[in-house]
C-alpha positions in Angstrom: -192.0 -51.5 -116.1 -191.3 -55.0 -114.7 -188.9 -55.2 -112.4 -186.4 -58.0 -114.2 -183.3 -58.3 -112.1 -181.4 -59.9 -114.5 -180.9 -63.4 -113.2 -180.9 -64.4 -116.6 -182.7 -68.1 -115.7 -185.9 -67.2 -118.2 -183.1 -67.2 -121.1 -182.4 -70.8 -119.9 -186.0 -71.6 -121.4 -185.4 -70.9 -124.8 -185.4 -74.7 -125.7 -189.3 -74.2 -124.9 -190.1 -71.3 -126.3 -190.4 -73.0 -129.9 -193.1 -74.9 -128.3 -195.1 -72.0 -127.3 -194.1 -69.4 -130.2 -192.5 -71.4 -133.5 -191.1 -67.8 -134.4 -188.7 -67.3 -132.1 -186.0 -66.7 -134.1 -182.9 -67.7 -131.9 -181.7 -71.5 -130.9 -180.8 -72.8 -127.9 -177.8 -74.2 -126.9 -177.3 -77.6 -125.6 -177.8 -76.8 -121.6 -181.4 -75.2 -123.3 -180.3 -71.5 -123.3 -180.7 -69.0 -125.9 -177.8 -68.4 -128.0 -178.1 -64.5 -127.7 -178.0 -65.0 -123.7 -173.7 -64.2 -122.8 -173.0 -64.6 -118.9 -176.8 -63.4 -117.4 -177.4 -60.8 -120.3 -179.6 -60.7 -122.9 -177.2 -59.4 -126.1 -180.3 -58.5 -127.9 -181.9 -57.1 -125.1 -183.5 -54.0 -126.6 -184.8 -56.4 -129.7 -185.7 -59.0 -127.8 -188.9 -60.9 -129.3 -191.9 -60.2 -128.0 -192.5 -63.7 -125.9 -189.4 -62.2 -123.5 -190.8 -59.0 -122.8 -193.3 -59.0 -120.4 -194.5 -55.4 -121.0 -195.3 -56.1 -124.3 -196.6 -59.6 -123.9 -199.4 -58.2 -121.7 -200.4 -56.0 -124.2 -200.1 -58.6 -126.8 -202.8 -60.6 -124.3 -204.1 -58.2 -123.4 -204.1 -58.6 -119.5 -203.8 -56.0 -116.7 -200.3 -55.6 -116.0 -200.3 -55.4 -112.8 -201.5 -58.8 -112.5 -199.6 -59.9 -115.1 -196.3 -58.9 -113.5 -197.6 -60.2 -110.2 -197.9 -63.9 -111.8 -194.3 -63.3 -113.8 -192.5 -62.4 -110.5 -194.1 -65.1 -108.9 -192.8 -67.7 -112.2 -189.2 -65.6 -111.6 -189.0 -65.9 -107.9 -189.8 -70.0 -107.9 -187.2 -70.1 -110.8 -184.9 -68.6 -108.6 -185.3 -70.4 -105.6 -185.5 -73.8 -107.4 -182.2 -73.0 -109.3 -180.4 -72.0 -105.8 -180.0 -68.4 -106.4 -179.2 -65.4 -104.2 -182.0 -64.0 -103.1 -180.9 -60.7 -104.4 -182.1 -62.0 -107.7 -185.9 -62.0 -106.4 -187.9 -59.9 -108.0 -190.2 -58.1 -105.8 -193.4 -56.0 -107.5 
């Protein structure tokens, strides 16, 4: 399982997501985050669509997940450091 530590900064993306996957089904906000994103948590979480799980979009393209969740951790932990973070929020796999 990846290790999301809920940072919540990919749910500021979901401006962008429309570009990469027309279905996703939720609209962002003004600032660009998702409507379903309160505080740092996903309120759909278990539902989520498919482009925000990274388990499943591995599967989907069919990549080793290991090396998949190396690249998203390494997407997370720039995210993170750009935004200002706390280090706690870096995900480590």
């Amino acid at each position: 399982m990846f290790p999301c530590t809920g940072c919540g900064l990919c749910c500021h993306q979901a401006a962008g997501l429309r570009k990469i996957d027309p279905t996703f089904p939720y609209s962002a906000r003004a600032d660009g985050s998702c409507e379903k994103l309160i505080g740092r948590k996903c309120s759909v979480y278990a539902t989520r669509p498919t482009i925000c799980n990274v388990e499943k979009m591995a599967e989907v393209l069919k990549v080793d997940k290991a090396d998949w969740y190396k690249q998203n951790a390494a997407a997370c932990n720039s995210m993170i450091r750009e935004a200002g973070e706390d280090e706690r929020y870096l995900v480590k796999v």
